[in-house]
VOKE-563604 format. One line per 8 residues: number of its first residue (from 1); their letters; for each residue x, y, z of C-alpha. Coordinates in pm, whole numbers. Example, Ala and Ser with C-alpha at 12.3 -4.5 7.8 and 13.67 -1.06 7.14 Angstrom:
<sites>
1	AS	1230:-450:780 | 1367:-106:714
</sites>
This chain:
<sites>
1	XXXXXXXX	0:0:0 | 149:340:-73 | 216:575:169 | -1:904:123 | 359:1147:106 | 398:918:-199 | 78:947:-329 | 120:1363:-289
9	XXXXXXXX	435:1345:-469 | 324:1130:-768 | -28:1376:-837 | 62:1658:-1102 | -229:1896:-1073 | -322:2121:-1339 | -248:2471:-1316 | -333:2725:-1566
17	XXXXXXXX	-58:2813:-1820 | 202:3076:-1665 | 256:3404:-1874 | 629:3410:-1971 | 863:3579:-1710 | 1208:3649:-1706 | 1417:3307:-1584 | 1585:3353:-1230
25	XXXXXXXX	1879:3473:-1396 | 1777:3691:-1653 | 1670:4054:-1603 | 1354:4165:-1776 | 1511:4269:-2128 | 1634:3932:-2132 | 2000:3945:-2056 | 2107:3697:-1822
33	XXXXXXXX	2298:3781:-1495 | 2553:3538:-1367 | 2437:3281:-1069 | 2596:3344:-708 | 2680:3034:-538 | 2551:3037:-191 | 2809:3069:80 | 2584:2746:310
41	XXXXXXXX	2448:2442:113 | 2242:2351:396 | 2027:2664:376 | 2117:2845:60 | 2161:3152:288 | 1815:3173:400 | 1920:3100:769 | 1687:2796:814
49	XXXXXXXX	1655:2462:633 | 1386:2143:607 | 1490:1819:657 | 1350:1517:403 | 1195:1278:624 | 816:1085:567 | 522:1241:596 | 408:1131:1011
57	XXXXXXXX	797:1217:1173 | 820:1458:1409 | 1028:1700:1219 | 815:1642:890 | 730:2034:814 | 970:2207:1070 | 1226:2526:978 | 1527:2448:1151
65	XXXXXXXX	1774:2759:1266 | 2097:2680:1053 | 2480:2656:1196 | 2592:2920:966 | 2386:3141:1118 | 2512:3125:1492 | 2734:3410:1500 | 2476:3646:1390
73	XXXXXXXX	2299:3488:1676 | 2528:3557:1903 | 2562:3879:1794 | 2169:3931:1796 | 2172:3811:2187 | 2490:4034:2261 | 2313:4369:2106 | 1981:4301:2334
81	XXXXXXXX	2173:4241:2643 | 2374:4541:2636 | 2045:4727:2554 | 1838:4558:2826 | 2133:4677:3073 | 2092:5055:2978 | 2441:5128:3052 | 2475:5485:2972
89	XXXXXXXX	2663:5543:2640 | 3003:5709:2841 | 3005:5407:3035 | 3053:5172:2729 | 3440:5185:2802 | 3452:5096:3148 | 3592:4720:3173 | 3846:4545:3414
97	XXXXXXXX	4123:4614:3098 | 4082:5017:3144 | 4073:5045:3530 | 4351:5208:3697 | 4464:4968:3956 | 4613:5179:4237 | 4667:5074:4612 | 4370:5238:4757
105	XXXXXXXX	4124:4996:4452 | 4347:4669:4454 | 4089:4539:4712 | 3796:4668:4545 | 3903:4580:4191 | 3973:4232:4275 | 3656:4187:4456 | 3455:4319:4147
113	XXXXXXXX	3686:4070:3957 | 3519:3789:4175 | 3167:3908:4223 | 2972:3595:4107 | 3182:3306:4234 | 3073:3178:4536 | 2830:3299:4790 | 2856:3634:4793
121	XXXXXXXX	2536:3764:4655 | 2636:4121:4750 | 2869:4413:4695 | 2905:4737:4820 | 3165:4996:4726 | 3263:5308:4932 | 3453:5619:4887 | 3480:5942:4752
129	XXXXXXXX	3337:6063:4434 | 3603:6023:4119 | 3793:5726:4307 | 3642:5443:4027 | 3329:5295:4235 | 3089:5357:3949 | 3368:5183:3643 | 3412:4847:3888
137	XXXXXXXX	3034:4850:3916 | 3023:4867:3533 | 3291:4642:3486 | 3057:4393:3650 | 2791:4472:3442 | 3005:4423:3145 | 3181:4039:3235 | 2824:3970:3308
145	XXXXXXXX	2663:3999:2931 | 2993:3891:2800 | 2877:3590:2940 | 2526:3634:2813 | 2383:3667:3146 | 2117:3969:3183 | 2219:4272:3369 | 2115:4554:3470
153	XXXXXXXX	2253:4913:3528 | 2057:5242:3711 | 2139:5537:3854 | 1940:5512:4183 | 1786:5873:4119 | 1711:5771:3790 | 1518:5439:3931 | 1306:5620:4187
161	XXXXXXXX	1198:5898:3860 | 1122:5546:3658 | 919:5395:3934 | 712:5715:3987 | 642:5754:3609 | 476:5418:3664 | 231:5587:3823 | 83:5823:3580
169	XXXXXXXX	189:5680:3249 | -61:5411:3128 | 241:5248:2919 | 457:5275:3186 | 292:5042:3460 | 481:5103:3788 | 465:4702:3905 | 608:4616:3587
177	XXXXXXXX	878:4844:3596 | 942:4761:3985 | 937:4368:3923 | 1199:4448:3585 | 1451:4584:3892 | 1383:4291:4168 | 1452:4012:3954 | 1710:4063:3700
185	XXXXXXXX	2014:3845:3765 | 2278:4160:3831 | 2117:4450:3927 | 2377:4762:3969 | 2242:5045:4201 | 2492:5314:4108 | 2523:5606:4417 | 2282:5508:4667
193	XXXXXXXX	2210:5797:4916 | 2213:6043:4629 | 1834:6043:4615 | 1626:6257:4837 | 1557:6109:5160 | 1176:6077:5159 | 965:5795:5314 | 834:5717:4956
201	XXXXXXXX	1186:5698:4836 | 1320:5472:5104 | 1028:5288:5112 | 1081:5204:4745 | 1462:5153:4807 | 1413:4916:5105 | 1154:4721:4900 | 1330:4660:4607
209	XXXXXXXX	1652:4582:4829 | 1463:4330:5060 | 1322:4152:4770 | 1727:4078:4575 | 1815:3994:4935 | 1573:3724:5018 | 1620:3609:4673 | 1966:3557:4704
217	XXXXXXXX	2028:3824:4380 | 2323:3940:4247 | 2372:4312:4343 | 2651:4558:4303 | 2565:4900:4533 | 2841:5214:4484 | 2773:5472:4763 | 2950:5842:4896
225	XXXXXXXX	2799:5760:5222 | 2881:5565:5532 | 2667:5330:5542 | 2603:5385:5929 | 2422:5675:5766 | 2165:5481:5574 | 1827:5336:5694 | 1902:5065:5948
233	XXXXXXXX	1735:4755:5722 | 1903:4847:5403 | 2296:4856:5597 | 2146:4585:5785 | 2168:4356:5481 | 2430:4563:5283 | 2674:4460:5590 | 2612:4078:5673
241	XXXXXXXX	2916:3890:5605 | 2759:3556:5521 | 2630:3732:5169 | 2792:4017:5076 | 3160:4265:5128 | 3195:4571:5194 | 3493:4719:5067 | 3584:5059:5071
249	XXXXXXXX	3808:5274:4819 | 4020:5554:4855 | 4260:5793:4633 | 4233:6117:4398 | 3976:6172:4229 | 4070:6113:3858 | 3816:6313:3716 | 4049:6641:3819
257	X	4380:6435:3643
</sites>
């Protein structure tokens, strides 16, 4: 008995006569153009291909994602990380290779180094403005996607103005914007304690902190400010030793050469 994908491939059905058009490789005053080969044989180029197999199998019908096209892939999933992270465009060059090493960062810059590897679910930098907390942060951020991990990056002023957009923009809904922050893998909270010190703000900041704590998140936090002199529950868990460091930097700021 034949099999009905024979049957379909033996039928010639009648179609109505075609009105003459130029061949593939002919333009249309008739002069032909030469052929290109296709750089992949397995898709001609079109980036997916269709496997022969009987008419019942599991893959009869399906568009498969070709090898060839892998890198592009790659470089597809690269481009959306870096602009799900919303690192700021003077930030782009900020990466372990261009940090200044001196003796008041080796400590810092080899904990950024680490930040991922092992328990250590938190970091906190400290110092001065122009000492390099904010390019270790970024740094981070950076290893991170060139590992194709998600990451994050936000000014915390710039988070609290987000979050209270939420509440007046219909297409910006505030829990959707909130939940974006508490659950990416690597959040960075650049300059904590810049933001005015309001109940709604702290209230916010604690939230969103509790929530990557209990959830054992990645989180990189850059401050000016002791942290003594933030709220109690957000030092609280910025300073326990069984998941995060503290380390502080010191030096010039580089910003003044």
């Amino acid at each position: 008995m034949e099999q009905l994908g024979d049957i379909l491939r033996n039928l010639n059905p009648i179609v109505p006569e075609p009105s003459p058009t130029p061949k593939d490789n002919e333009t249309s005053s008739g002069e032909s153009e030469p052929r290109t080969t296709p750089n992949c044989p397995n898709c001609q180029d079109l980036g997916w291909y269709r496997v022969d197999v009987p008419l019942g199998n599991r893959a009869f019908g399906e568009a498969f994602r070709c090898e060839c096209m892998a890198e592009l892939d790659q470089r597809e999933r690269m481009d959306w990380l870096r602009r799900y992270c919303e690192l700021p465009y003077g930030a782009l060059g900020m990466k372990f290779e261009t940090f200044n090493v001196t003796p008041g960062t080796q400590q810092a810059f080899e904990a950024a180094q680490r930040f991922g590897i092992g328990d250590k679910v938190f970091l906190t930098l400290v110092g001065d403005p122009g000492v390099g907390k904010t390019h270790l942060a970024v740094s981070v951020v950076q290893a991170w996607i060139k590992q194709e991990r998600p990451a994050k990056y936000v000014h915390v002023v710039e988070l609290l103005d987000d979050l209270r957009r939420g509440y007046g923009d219909p297409n910006r809904n505030y829990e959707e914007r909130l939940a974006l922050y508490k659950e990416v893998p690597l959040l960075v909270l650049d300059d904590l304690g810049a933001e005015r010190d309001t109940d709604w703000a702290l209230e916010r900041l604690d939230q969103l902190i509790d929530w990557r704590y209990i959830h054992r998140l990645h989180t990189v936090v850059t401050t000016n400010c002791a942290l003594t002199s933030l709220p109690k529950r957000i030092a609280s868990r910025l300073l326990d030793v069984r998941l995060g460091e503290v380390v502080a930097l010191w030096g010039a700021d580089y910003r003044l050469g």
